[in-house]
C-alpha positions in Angstrom: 0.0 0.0 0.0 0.7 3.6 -0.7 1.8 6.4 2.7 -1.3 8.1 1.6 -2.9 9.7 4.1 -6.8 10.2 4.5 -6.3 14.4 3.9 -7.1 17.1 1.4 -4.6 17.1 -0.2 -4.6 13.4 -1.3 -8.6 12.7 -1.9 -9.2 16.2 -3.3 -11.3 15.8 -6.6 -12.0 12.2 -6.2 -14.8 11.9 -4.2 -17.6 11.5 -6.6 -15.5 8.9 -8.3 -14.4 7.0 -5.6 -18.2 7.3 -4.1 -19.2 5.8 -7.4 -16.7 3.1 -7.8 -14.6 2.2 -4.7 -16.9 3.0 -1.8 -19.3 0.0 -2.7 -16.1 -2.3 -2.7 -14.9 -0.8 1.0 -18.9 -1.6 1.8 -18.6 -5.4 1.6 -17.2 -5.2 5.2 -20.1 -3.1 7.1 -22.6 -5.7 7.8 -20.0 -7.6 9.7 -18.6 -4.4 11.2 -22.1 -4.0 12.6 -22.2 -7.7 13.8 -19.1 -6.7 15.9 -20.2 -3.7 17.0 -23.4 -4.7 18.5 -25.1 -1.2 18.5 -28.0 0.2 20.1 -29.7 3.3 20.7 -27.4 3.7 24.1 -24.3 3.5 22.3 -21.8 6.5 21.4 -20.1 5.7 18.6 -17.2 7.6 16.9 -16.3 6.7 12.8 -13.0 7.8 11.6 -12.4 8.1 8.0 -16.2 8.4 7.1 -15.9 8.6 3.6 -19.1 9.0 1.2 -20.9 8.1 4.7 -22.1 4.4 3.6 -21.3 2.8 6.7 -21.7 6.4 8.8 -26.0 5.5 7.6 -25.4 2.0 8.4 -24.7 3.3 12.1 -26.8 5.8 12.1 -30.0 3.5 11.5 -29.0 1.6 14.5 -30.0 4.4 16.8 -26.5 4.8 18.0 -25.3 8.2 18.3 -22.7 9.0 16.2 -20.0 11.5 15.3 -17.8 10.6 12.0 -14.9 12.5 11.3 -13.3 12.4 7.5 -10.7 15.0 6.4 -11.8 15.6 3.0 -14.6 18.2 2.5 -16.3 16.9 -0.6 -16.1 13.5 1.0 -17.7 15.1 3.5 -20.5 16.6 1.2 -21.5 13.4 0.2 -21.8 11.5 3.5 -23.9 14.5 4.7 -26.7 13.9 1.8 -26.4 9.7 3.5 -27.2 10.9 7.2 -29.8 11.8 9.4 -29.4 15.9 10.8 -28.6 14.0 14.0 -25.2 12.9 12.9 -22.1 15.1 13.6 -20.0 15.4 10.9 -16.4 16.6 11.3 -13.1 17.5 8.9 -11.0 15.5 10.7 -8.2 12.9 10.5 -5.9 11.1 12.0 -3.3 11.0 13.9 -4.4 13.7 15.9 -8.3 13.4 16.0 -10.7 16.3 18.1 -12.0 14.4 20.4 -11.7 14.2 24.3 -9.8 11.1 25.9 -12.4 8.3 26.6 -15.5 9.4 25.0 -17.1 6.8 23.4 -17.8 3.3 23.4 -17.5 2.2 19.7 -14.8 3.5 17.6 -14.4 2.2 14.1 -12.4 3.1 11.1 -13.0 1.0 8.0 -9.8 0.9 5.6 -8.4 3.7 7.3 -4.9 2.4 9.4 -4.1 1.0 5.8 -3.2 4.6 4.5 -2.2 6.4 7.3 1.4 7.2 7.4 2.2 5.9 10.9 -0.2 2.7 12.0 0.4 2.2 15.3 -0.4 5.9 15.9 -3.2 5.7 14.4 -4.5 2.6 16.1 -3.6 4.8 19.5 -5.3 7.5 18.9 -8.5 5.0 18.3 -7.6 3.7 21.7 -7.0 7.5 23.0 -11.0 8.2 22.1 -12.0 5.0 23.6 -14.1 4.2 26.9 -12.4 2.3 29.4 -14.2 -1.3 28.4 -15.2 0.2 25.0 -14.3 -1.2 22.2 -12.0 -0.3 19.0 -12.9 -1.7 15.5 -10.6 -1.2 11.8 -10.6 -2.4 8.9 -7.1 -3.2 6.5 -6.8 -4.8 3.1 -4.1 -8.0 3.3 -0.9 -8.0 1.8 -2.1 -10.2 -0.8 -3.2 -9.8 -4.7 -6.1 -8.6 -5.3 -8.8 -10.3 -8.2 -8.5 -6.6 -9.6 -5.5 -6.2 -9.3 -4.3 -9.4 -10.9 -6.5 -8.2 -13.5 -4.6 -4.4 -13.8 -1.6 -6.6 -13.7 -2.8 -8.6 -16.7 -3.7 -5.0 -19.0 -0.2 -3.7 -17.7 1.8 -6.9 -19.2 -0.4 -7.0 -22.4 -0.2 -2.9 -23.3 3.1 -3.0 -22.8 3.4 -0.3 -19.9 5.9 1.4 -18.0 6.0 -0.6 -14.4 4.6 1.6 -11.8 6.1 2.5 -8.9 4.6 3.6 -5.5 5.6 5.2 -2.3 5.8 2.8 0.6 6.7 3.1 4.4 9.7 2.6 5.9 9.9 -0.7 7.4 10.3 0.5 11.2 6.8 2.3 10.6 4.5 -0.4 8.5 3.1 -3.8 9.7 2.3 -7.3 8.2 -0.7 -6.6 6.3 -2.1 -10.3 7.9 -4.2 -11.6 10.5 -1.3 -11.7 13.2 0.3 -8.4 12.4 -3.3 -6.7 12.4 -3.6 -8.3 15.7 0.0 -6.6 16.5 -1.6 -3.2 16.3 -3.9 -3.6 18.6 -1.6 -5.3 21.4 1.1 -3.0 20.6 -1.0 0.0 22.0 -2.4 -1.6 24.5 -5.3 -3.1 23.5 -6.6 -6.2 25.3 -9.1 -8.6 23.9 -7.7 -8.9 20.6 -9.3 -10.5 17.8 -8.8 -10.7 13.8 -10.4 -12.5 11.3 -11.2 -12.2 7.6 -14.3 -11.0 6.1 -14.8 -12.6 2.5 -17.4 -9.7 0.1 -18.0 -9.7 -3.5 -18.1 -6.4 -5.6 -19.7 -5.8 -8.3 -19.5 -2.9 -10.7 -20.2 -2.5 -14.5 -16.7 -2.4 -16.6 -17.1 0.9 -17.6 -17.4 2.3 -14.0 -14.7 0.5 -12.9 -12.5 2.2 -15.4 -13.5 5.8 -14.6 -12.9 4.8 -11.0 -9.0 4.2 -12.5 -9.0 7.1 -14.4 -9.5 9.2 -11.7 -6.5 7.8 -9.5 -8.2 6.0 -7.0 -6.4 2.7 -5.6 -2.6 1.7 -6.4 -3.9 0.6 -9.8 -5.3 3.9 -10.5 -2.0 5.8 -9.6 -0.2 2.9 -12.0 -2.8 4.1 -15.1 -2.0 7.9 -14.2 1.9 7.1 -14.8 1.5 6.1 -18.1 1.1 8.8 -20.9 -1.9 9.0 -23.2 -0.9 6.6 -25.7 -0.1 3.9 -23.1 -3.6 4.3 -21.2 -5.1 4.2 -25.4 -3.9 0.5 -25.3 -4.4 -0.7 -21.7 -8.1 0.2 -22.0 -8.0 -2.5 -25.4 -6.3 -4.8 -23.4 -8.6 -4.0 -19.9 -11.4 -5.0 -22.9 -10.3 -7.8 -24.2 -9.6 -9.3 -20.9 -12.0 -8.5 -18.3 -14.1 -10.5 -20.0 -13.7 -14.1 -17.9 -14.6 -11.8 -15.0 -17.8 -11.1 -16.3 -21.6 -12.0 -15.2 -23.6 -10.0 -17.2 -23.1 -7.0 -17.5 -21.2 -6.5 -14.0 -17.5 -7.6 -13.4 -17.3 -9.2 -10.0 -14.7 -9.6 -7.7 -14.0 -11.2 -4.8 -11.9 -10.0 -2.2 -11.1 -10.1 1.3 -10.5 -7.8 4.6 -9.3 -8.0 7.7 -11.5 -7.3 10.5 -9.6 -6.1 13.9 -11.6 -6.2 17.1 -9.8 -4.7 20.5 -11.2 -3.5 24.2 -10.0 -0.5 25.4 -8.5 -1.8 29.0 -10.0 -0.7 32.2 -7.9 1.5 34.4 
């Protein structure tokens, strides 16, 4: 995965792409998030990295209360046409989230420690908002391929393009993208109760969408398209074409994937 951080700076101008294309892929993992959770209209729940706001409504129909933070404002703009008024909505991100120490039972960040540039701090600060005896919740995608990806792979190979190449974090800083080095996180903060465990969602999206998606820079594969000049990107679409089509049901490409679900308790003092 990429440094990138959740800020302005690096989602600016994307958001109605990625709300169209990539949201509905990071939404596979919200009904088990909720399973996890175990809301109710007594809980206070705080969402970092709300994004379009899919799984902010998810929460929010729950009757939990709910304050979601997400740093970019047109991300922002979206998730506030998916929520009720009652939902506080804040430009936030992390490390550094404003919040007071210990203030709410639930916090969850769905595919958010997976871009941050420091993961353990971010997995603190979680902890940091966090009732003694509450619980933290995140989300990461495993250092594994990806059915897209293999796919991007495949249109790289055939068009002939330049190999990407993509920002990573130092060693000392990252983690194993896998169920034990998830779990890591958690215990390394001082989380107790730690559990991780995959969650297996299918995504569907129509070709075409799934290429504008790309087009706009969304995902490692979409920075890899926006390296290549025009000519290059010309002949990947052909080849995208001509081989996207075992992945086909319909009209929809589908693809498997799957997350990794984190589960923590805040210790009680």
């Amino acid at each position: 995965m990429t440094t990138d951080t959740r800020g302005p700076g690096n989602w600016s101008g994307v958001a109605d792409a990625y709300a169209d294309t990539f949201a509905h892929l990071c939404a596979g993992t919200i009904p088990a998030l909720l399973h996890e959770a175990e809301l109710d209209s007594d809980t206070d729940v705080l969402e970092v990295g709300a994004g379009t706001g899919l799984l902010s409504r998810a929460i929010a129909a729950t009757g939990a209360g709910l304050t979601a933070v997400e740093p970019d404002v047109d991300m922002l703009r979206i998730a506030g046409d998916h929520v009720p008024e009652e939902v506080t909505l804040v430009r936030a991100s992390l490390p550094r989230l404003p919040v007071h120490d210990a203030s709410f039972d639930v916090v969850i960040a769905n595919f958010v420690i997976n871009h941050v540039g420091d993961p353990r701090a971010g997995v603190a600060e979680l902890a940091r908002a966090t009732r003694p005896g509450g619980r933290v919740l995140f989300t990461v995608w495993p250092n594994r391929p990806t059915v897209q990806g293999t796919l991007f792979g495949a249109v790289l190979d055939a068009s002939g393009a330049t190999p990407p190449t993509f920002d990573k974090l130092p060693p000392e800083m990252d983690f194993d993208r896998s169920l034990e080095g998830t779990a890591a996180l958690c215990r390394d903060v001082g989380l107790v109760d730690v559990r991780a465990d995959e969650v297996s969602c299918t995504w569907r999206i129509h070709p075409n969408r799934f290429w504008r998606g790309l087009q706009a820079g969304i995902g490692g594969i979409g920075k890899a398209l926006l390296q290549q000049d025009e000519a290059t990107r010309r002949r990947m679409r052909s080849s995208y074409d001509d081989l996207n089509r075992e992945l086909l049901d319909g009209d929809e490409l589908v693809f498997p994937a799957v997350a990794l679900l984190a589960t923590a308790t805040r210790a009680r003092d």
